[in-house]
N, C-alpha and C positions, 0 to 999 in steps of 0.2 A: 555480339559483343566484340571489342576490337581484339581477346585473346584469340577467338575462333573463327578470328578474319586473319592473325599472325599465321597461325598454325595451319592453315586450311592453305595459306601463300606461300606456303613453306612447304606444303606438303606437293603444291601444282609444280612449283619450281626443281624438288628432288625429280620427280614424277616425267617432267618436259625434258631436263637436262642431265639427272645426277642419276638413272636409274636403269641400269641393264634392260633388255627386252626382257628376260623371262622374269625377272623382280618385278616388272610391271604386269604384265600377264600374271603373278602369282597376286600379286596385290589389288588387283581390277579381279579379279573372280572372287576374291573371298570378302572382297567390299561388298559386291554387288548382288550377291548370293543374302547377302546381309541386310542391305539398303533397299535393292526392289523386291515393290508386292508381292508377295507370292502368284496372287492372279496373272501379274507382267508374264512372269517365268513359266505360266503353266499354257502360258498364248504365245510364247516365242521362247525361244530355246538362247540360251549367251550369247550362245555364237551368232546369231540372229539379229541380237539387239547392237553387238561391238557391231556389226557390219555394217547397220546400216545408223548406227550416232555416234557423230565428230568426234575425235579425239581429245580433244579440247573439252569439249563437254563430257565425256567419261571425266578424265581428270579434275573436272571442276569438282561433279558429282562425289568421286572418292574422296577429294581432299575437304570438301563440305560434311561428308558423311565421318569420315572419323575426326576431324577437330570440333565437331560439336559433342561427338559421343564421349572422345575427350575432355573437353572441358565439363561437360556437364557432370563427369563421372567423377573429375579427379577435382573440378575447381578451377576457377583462374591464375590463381599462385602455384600450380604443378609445374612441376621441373622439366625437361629434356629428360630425365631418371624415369621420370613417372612414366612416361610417353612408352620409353623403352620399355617397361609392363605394361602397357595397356597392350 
């Protein structure tokens, strides 16, 4: 949906330019803990998987993973409000 192609380019753009190292680090562990298989994580450890896939692709991955779990939770008319509870 183009709302969860907004928010997901919103969220690559905070993520690339507008976000501390460790707000990223905080926010790439508690995506990805969320997002990948369980099996992924139980065959390589975090630290395993950030070492050796692009940066770019984490970011994609995070910012795909919570603007669909956004939208699909909250709707395509939620706020920037909404966002900040979810």
């Amino acid at each position: 949906s183009v709302k969860i192609n907004q928010i997901c380019d919103s969220i690559q753009s905070q993520f690339q330019q507008g976000m501390t190292a460790e707000e990223k680090q905080q926010l790439v562990q508690v995506v990805l803990k969320k997002a990948l298989p369980p099996s992924l994580l139980e065959a390589m450890s975090l630290e395993q998987i950030l070492k050796q896939v692009p940066e770019n692709y984490i970011a994609a991955l995070v910012g795909a993973w919570a603007a669909s779990r956004f939208v699909y939770q909250n709707g395509i008319n939620a706020s920037e409000v909404n966002f900040f509870f979810f």
